[in-house]
KOLNULUM-599709 format. One record per residue: residue number from 1; x, y, z of N, C-alpha, C, CB in turn. Coordinates in steps of 0.2 Angstrom, whole numbers, plus 5000, padded with zeros to 4 digits. Each point is the difference from the previous one (the first is absolute). Glycine has a CB too. Layout:
BEGIN
[seti NUM,[X,Y,Z],[X,Y,Z],[X,Y,Z],[X,Y,Z]];
...
***
This chain:
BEGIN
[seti 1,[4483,4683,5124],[4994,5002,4997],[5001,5007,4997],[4993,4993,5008]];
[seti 2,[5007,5011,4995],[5000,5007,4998],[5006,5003,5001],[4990,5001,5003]];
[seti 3,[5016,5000,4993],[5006,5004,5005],[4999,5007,4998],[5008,4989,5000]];
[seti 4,[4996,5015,5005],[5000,5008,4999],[5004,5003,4995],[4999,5000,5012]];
[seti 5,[4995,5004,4984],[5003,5003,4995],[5007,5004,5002],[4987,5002,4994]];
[seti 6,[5014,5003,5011],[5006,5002,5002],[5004,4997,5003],[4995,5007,5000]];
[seti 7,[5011,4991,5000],[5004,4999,5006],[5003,5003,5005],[5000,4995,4995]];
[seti 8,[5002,5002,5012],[5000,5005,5006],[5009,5001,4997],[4989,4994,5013]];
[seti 9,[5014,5005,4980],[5005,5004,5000],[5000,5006,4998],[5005,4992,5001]];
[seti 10,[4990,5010,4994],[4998,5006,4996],[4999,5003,5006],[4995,4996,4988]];
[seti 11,[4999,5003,5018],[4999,5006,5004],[5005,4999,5003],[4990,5003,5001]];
[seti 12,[5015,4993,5001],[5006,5006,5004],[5005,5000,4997],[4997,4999,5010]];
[seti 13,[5002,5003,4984],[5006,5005,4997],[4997,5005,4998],[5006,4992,4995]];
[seti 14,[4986,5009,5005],[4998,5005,5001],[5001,5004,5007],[4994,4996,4992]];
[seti 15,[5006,5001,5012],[5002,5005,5009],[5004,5000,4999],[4995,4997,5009]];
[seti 16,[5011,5000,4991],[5008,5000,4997],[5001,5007,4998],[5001,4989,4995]];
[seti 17,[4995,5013,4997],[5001,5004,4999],[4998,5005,5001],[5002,4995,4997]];
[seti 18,[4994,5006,5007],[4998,5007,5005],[5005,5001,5005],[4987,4998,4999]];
[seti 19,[5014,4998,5005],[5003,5001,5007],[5008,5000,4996],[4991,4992,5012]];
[seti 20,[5012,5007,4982],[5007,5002,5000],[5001,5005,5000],[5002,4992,4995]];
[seti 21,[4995,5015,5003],[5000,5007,5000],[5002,5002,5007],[4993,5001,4990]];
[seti 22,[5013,5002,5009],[5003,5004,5004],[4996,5005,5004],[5009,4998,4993]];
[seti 23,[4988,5003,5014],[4996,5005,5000],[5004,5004,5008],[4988,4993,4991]];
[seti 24,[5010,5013,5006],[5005,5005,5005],[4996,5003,5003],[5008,5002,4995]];
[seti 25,[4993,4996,5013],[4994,5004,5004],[4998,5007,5001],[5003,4991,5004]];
[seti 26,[4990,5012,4997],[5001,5008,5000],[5001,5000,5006],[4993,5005,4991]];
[seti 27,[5010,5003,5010],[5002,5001,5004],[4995,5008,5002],[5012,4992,4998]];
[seti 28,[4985,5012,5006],[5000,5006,4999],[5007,5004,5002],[4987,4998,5000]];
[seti 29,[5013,5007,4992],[5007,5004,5002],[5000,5005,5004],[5003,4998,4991]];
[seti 30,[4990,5004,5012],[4999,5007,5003],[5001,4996,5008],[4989,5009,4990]];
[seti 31,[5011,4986,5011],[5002,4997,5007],[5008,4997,4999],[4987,4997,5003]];
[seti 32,[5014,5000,4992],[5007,5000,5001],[5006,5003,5000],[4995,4996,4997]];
[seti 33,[5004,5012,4999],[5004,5004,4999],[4999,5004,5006],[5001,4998,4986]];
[seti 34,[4993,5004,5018],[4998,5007,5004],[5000,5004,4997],[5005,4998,5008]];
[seti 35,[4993,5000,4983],[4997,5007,4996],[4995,5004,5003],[5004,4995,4991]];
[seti 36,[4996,5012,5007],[4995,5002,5002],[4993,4999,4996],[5010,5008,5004]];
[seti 37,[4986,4994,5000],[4992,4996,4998],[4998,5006,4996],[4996,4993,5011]];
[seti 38,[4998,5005,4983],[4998,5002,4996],[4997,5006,5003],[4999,4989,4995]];
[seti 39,[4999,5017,5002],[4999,5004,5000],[4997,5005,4996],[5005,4995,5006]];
[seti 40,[4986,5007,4995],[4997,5002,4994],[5003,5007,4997],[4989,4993,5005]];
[seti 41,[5016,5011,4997],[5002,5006,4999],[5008,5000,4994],[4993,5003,5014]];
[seti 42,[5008,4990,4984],[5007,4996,4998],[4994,4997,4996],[5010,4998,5011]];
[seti 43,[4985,5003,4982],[4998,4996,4993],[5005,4995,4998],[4993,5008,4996]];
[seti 44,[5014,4994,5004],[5004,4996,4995],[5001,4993,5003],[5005,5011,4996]];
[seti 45,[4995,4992,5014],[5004,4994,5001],[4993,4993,5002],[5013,5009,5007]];
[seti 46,[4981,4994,4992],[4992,4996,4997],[4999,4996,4996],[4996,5008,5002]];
[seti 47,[5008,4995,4991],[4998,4998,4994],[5002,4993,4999],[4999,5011,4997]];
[seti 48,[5006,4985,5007],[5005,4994,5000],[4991,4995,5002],[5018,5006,5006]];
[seti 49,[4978,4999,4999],[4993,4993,5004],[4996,5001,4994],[4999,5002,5016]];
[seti 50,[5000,5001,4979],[4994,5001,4999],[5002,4997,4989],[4995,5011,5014]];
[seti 51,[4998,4987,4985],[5000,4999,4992],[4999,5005,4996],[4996,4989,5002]];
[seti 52,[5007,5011,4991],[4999,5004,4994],[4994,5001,5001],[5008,4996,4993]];
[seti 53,[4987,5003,5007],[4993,5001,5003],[4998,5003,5006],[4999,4991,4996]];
[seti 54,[5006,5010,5006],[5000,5002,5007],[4996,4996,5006],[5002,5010,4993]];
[seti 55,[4998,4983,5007],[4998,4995,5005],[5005,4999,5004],[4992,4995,4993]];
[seti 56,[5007,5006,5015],[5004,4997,5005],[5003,4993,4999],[4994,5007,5008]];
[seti 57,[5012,4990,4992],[5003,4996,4999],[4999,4996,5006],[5007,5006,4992]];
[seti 58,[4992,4986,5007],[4998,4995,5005],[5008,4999,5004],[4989,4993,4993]];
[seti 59,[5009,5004,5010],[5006,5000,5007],[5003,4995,4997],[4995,5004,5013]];
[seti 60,[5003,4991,4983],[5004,4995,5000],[5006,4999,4992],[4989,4994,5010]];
[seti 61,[5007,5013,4987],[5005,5005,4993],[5005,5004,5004],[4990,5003,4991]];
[seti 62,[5006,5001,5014],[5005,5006,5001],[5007,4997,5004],[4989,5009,5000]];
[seti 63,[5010,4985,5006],[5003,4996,5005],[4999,5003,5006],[5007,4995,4993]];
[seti 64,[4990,5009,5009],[4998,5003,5007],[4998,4996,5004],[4997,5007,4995]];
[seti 65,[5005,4996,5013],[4995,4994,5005],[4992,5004,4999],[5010,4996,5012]];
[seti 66,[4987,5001,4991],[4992,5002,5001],[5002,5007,5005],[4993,4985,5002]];
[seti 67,[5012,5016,5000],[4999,5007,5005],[5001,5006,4995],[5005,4995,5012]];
[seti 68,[5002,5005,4983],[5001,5003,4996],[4995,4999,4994],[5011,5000,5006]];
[seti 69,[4984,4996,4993],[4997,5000,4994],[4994,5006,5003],[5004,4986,4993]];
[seti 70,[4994,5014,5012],[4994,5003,5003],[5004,5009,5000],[4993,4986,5009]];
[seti 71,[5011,5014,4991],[5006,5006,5003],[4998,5004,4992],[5016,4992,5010]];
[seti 72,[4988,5002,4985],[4998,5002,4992],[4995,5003,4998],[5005,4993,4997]];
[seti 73,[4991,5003,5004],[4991,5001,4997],[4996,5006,5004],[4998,4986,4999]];
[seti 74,[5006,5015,5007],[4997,5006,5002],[5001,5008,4999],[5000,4992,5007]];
[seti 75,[5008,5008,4990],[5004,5004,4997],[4998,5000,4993],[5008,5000,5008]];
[seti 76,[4990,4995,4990],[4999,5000,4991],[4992,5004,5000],[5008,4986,4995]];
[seti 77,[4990,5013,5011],[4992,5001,4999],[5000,5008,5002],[4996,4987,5004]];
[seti 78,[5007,5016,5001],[5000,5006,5002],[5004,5004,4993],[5000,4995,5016]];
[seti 79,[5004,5004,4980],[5004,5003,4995],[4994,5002,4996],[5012,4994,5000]];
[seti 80,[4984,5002,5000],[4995,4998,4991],[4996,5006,5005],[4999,4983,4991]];
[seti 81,[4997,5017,5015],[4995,5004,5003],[5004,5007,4997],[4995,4992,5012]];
[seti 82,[5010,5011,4991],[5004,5006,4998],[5003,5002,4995],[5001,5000,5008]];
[seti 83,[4997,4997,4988],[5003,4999,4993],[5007,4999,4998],[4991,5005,4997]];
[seti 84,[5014,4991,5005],[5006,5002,4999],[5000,4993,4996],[5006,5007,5011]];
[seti 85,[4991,4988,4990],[4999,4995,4994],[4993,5001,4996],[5008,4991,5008]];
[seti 86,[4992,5005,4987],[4993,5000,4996],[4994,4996,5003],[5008,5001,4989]];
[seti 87,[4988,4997,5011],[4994,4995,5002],[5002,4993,4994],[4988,5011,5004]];
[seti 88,[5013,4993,4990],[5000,4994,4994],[5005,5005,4997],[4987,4993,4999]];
[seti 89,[5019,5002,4997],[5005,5001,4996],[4997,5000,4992],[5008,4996,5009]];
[seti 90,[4989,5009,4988],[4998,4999,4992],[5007,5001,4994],[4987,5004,5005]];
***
């Protein structure tokens, strides 16, 4: 009677081709390496978390865990209070 405009091989050569990309898991580097942690007195070593805009960078851009992203956002936030960073990048 009716058969299906699509076929079930069109969508899975579309999942095919999504799941064939090589994908590399993050890691956070400030737990891997035992680098030393962010710090609002150190802008330069900030400017890696934050956008040309100057917006804090999501954890799942920057590859942080959740401890270290909260570690960032506190230091990024404390630099902009004392002005070592801008509020907004014009």
């Amino acid at each position: 009677m009716g058969e299906a405009k699509y076929s079930n091989d069109r969508k899975n050569d579309r999942k095919q081709a999504r799941s064939a990309g090589v994908y590399r898991k993050k890691y956070c580097r400030l737990c891997a390496f035992d680098a030393a942690l962010p710090d609002y007195k150190n802008p330069e070593g900030l400017k890696k978390y934050i956008t040309e805009r100057g917006k804090i960078l999501p954890q799942r851009v920057t590859g942080t865990c959740a401890k270290h992203q909260r570690i960032v956002a506190r230091e990024v936030k404390r630099a902009r209070i004392l002005a070592y960073l801008p509020f907004d990048r014009k």
